[in-house]
KEPA-255258 format. One record per residue (C-alpha): z, x, y; residue number from 1; residue in one letter. Coordinates in nm, 3 decimals, decimal comma, always signed. Layout:
ATOM         Z         X         Y   resi   resn
ATOM         Z         X         Y    NUM      A
...
***
This chain:
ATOM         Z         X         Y   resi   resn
ATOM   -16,123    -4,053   -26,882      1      X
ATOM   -16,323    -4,211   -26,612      2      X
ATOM   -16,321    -4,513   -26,356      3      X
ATOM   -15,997    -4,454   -26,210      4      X
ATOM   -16,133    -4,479   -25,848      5      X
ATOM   -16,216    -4,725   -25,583      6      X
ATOM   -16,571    -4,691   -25,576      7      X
ATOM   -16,676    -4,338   -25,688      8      X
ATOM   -16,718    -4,259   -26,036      9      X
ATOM   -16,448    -3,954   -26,090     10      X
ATOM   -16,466    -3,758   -26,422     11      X
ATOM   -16,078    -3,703   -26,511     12      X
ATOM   -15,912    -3,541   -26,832     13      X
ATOM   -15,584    -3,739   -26,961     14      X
ATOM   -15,256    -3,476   -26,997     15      X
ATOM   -15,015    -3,523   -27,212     16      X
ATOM   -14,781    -3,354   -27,042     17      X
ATOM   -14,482    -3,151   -27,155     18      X
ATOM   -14,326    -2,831   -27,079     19      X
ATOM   -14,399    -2,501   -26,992     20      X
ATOM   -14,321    -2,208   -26,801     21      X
ATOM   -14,363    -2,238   -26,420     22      X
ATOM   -14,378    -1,950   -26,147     23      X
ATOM   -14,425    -1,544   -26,234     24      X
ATOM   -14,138    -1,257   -26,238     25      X
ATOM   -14,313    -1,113   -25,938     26      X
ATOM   -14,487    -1,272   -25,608     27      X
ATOM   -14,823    -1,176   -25,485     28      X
ATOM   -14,670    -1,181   -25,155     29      X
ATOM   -14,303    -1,120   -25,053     30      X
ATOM   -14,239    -1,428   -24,945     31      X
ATOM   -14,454    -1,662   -25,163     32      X
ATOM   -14,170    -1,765   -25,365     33      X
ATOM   -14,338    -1,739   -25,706     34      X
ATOM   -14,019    -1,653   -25,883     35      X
ATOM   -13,811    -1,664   -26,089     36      X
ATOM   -13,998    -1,803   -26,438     37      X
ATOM   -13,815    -2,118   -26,503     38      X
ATOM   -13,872    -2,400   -26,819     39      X
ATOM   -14,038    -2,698   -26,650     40      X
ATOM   -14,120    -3,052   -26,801     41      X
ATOM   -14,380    -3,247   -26,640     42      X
ATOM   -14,500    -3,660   -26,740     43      X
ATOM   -14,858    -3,712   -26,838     44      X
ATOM   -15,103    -3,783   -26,587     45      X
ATOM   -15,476    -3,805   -26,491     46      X
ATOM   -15,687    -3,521   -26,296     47      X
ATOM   -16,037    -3,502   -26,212     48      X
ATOM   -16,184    -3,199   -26,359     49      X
ATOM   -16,301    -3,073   -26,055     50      X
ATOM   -16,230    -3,101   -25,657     51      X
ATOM   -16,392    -3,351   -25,478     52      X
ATOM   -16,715    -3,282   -25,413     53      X
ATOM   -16,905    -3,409   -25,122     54      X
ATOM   -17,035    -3,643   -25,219     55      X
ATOM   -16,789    -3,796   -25,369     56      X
ATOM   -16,607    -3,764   -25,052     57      X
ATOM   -16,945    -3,954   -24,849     58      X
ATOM   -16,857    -4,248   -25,065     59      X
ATOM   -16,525    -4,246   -24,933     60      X
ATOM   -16,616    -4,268   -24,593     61      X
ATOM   -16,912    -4,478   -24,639     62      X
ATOM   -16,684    -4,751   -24,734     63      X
ATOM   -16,412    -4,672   -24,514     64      X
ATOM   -16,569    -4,538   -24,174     65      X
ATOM   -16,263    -4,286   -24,189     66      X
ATOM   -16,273    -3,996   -23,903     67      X
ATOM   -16,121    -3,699   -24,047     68      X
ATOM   -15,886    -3,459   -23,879     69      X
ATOM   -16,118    -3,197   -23,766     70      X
ATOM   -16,384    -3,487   -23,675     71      X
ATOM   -16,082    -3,657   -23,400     72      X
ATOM   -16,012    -3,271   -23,289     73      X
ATOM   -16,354    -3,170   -23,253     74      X
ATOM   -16,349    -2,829   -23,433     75      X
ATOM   -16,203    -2,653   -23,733     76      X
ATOM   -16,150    -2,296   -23,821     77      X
ATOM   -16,412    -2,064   -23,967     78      X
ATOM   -16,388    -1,741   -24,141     79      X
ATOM   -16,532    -1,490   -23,864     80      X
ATOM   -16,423    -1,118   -23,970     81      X
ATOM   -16,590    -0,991   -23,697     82      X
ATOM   -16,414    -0,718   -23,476     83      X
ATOM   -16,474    -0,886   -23,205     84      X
ATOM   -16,276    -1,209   -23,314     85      X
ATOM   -15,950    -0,997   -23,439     86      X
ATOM   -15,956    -0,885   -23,115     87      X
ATOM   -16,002    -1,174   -22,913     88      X
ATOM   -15,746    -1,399   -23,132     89      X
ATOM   -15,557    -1,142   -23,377     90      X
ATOM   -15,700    -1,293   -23,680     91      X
ATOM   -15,984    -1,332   -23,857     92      X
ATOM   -16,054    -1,713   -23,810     93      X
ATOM   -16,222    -1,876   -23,516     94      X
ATOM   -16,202    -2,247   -23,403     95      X
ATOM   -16,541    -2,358   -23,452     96      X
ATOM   -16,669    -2,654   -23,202     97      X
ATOM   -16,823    -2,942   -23,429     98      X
ATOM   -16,744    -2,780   -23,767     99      X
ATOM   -16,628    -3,036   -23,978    100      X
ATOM   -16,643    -3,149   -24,372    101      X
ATOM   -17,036    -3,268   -24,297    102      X
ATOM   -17,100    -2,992   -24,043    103      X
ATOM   -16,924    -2,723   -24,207    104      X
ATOM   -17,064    -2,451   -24,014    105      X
ATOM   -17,122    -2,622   -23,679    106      X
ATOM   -17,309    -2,787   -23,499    107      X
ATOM   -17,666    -2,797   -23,658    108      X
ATOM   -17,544    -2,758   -24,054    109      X
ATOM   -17,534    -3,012   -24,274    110      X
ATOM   -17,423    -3,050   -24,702    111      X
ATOM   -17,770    -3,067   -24,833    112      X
ATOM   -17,780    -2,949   -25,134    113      X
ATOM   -17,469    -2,925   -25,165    114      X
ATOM   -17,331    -3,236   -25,250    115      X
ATOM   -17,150    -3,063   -25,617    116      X
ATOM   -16,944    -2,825   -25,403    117      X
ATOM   -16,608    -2,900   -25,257    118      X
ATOM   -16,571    -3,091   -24,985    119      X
ATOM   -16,374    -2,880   -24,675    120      X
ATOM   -16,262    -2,900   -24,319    121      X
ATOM   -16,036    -3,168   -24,499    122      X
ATOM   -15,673    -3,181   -24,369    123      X
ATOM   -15,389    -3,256   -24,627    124      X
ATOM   -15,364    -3,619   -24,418    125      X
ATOM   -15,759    -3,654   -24,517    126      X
ATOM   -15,697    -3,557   -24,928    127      X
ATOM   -15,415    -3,804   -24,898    128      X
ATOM   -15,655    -4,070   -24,755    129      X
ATOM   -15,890    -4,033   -25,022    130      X
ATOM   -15,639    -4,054   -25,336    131      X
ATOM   -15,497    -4,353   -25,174    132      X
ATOM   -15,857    -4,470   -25,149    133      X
ATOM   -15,928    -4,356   -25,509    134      X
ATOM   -15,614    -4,501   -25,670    135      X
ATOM   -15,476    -4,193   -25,733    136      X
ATOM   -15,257    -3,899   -25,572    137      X
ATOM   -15,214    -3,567   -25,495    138      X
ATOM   -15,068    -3,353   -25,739    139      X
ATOM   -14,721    -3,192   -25,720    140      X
ATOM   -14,725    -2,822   -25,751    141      X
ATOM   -14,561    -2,830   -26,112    142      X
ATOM   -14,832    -3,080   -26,241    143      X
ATOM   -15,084    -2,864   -26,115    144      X
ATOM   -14,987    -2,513   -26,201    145      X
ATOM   -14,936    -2,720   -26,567    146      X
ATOM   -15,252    -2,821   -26,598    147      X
ATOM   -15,404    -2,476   -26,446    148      X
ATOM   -15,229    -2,273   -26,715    149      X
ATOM   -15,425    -2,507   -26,961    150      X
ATOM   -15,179    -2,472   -27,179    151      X
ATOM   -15,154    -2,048   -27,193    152      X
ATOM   -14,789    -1,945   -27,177    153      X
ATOM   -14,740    -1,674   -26,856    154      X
ATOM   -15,078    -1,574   -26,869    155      X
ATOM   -15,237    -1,453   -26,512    156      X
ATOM   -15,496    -1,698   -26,469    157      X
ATOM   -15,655    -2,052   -26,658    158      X
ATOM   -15,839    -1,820   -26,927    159      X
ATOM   -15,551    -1,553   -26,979    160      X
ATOM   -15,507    -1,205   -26,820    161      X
ATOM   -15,815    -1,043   -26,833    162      X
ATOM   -15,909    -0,999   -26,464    163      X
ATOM   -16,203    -1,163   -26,316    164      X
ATOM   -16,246    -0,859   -26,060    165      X
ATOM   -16,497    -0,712   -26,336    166      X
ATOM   -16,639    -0,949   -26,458    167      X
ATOM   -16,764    -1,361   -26,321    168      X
ATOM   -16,493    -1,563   -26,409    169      X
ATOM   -16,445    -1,773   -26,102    170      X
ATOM   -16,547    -1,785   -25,712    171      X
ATOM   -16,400    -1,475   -25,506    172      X
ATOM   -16,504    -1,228   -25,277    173      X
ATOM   -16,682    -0,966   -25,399    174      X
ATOM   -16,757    -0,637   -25,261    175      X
ATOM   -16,578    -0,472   -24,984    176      X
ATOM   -16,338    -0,748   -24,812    177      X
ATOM   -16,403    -0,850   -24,510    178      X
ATOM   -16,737    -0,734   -24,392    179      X
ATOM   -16,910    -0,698   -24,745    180      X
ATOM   -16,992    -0,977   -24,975    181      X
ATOM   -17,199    -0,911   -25,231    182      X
ATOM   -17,189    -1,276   -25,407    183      X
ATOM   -17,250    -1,119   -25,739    184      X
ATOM   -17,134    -1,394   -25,905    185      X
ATOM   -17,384    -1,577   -25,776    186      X
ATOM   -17,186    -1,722   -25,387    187      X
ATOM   -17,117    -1,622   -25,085    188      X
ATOM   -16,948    -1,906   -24,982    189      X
ATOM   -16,787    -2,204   -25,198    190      X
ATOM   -16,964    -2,310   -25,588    191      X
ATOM   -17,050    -2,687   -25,778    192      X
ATOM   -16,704    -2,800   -25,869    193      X
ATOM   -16,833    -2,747   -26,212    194      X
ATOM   -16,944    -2,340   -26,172    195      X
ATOM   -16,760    -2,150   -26,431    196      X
ATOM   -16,605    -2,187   -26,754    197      X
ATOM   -16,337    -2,451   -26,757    198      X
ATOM   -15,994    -2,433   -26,899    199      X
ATOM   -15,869    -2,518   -27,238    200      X
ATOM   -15,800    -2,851   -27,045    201      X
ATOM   -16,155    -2,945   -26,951    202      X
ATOM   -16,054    -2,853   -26,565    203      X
ATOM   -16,301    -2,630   -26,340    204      X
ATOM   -16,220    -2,405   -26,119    205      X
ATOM   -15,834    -2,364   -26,101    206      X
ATOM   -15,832    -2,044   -25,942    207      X
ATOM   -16,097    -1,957   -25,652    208      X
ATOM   -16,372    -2,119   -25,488    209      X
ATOM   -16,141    -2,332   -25,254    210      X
ATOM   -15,752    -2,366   -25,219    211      X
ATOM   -15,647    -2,719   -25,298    212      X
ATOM   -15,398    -2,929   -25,143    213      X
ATOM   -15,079    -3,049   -25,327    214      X
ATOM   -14,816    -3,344   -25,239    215      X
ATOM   -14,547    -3,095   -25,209    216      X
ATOM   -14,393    -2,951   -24,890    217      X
ATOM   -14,354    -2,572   -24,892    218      X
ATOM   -14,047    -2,368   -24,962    219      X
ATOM   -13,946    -1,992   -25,033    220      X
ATOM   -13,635    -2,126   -25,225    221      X
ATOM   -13,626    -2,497   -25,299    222      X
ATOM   -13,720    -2,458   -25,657    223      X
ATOM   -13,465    -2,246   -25,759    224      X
ATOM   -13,152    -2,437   -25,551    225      X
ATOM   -13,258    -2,776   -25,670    226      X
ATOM   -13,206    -2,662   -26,056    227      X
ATOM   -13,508    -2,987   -26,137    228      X
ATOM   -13,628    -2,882   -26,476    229      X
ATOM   -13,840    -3,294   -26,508    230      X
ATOM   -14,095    -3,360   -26,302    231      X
ATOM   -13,998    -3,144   -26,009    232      X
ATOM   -14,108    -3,175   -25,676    233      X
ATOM   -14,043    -2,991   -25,320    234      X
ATOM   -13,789    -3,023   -25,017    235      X
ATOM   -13,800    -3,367   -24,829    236      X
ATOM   -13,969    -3,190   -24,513    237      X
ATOM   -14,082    -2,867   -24,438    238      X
ATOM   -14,367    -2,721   -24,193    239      X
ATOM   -14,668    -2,657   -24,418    240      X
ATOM   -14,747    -2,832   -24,758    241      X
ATOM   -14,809    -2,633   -25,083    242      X
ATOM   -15,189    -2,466   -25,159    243      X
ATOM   -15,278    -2,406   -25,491    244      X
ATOM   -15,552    -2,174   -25,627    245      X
ATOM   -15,692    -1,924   -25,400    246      X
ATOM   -16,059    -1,949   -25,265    247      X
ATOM   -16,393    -1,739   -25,267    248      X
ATOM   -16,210    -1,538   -24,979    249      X
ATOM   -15,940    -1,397   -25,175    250      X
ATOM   -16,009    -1,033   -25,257    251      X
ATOM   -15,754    -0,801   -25,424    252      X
ATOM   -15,799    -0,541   -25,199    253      X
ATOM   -15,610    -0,841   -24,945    254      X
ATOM   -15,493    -1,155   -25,082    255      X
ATOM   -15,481    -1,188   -25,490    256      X
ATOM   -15,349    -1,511   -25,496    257      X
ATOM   -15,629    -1,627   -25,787    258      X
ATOM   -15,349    -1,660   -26,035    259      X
ATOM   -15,185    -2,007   -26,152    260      X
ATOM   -14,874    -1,883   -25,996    261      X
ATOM   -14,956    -1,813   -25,681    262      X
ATOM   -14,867    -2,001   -25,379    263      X
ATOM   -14,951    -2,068   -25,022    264      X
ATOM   -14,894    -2,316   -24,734    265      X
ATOM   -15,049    -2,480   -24,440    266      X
ATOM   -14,973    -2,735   -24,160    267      X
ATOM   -15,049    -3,089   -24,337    268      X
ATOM   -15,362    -3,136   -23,997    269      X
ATOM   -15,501    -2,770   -24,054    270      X
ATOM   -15,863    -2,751   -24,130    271      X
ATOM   -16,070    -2,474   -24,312    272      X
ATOM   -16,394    -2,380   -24,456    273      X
ATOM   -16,236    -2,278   -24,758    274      X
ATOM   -15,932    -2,571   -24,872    275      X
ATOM   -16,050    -2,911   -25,024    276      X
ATOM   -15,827    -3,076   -25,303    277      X
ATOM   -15,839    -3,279   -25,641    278      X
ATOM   -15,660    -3,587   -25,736    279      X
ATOM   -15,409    -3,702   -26,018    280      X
ATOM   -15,356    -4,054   -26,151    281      X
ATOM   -14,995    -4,179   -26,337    282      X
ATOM   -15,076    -4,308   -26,664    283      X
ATOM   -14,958    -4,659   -26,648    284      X
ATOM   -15,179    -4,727   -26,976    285      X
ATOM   -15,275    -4,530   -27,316    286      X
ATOM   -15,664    -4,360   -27,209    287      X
***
């Protein structure tokens, strides 16, 4: 399934759709709002088997001349677990001067050779741009976890529950989180798009590497007072919009949320080394 886009050539798998069972008994985090386990039906659609890459992304602003987020604020946030940072600003990420999704260290970095990885430093406003751009969409967070689970019933992540803490399964931290990464599996910071083993779906890395942005806005409860079984989506507002996925950062010592299930949120203009996105199409004809 290819060709969808504007310009760039996007590999896609076609989904049937169908239902399945969204959310887990138990969230990672207390107020993650995984639960409860509840029957879902979702419409077919189109998603590219991996996130965008960069240079997929270059095309998009080639023809465009769009300025990203961090690129109009002049920084974006980096992953600095340094004492000295937790002290200075309580946490362990530090607004970086000139990062952005072609700089994504600072000043002085560039993506050479690494135009297969994920793009970052892209806002939920800039993944939006580019799906319009591409034809497409961002997913909601019920066609997504759908086409994580690859069609596996309740199992932990898109290969089943054997954990990938033993073994190289996806993109997380490994070693002693945060000072010690040993990239055994091969990074220390994000992977290609197409790294890994895919799901029984044809899609790449559904859980680690880089949390992806999703149409929905975020709530603890939505889900379970709307009662929408078809093609569900989130509350009409909200603060931060749903992440899906996890990212090479997440460590189970910490944050564990490399699981279909799991959920997170973020302001729709944050930035990050570590969030990029993928994009859906509607099937308006038979692929």
């Amino acid at each position: 399934m290819t060709g969808f886009s504007n310009t760039a050539s996007l590999d896609c798998v076609s989904l049937k759709g169908g239902r399945f069972r969204m959310g887990s008994k138990r969230s990672c985090q207390k107020d993650d709002g995984e639960e409860p386990v509840r029957s879902i039906s979702v419409s077919g659609f189109g998603m590219t088997t991996g996130t965008i890459t960069n240079a997929q992304y270059q095309r998009f602003i080639d023809d465009t001349g769009y300025v990203t987020t961090a690129e109009g604020f002049g920084w974006s946030f980096m992953f600095d677990p340094t004492e000295a940072e937790l002290e200075r600003s309580g946490s362990w990420w530090r607004k970086t001067e000139g990062a952005c999704w072609r700089a994504p260290t600072g000043p002085g970095s560039d993506v050479t050779d690494k135009e297969t990885h994920p793009v970052v430093h892209v806002s939920w406003h800039d993944a939006l741009a580019y799906a319009d751009w591409a034809g497409g969409r961002l997913a909601t967070e019920a066609e997504w976890e759908f086409a994580a689970r690859g069609g596996l019933d309740q199992k932990r992540y898109p290969w089943g529950d054997a954990s990938p803490v033993d073994s190289f399964r996806c993109n997380i931290w490994r070693g002693k989180f945060p000072r010690e990464n040993t990239a055994a599996d091969g990074y220390a910071g994000t992977c290609p798009v197409d790294a890994f083993k895919p799901n029984r779906f044809g899609l790449y890395n559904m859980v680690g590497n880089v949390w992806e942005w999703t149409a929905d806005w975020f709530s603890r409860d939505f889900h379970i007072l709307s009662r929408s079984d078809r093609d569900p989506k989130g509350p009409p507002f909200g603060e931060g919009k749903v992440l899906k996925g996890g990212s090479h950062l997440c460590h189970k010592s910490y944050c564990a949320r490399y699981r279909v299930s799991a959920r997170s949120a973020s302001a729709p203009d944050m930035t990050t080394g570590h969030i990029g996105f993928r994009v859906v199409f509607d099937k308006k004809d038979p692929v």
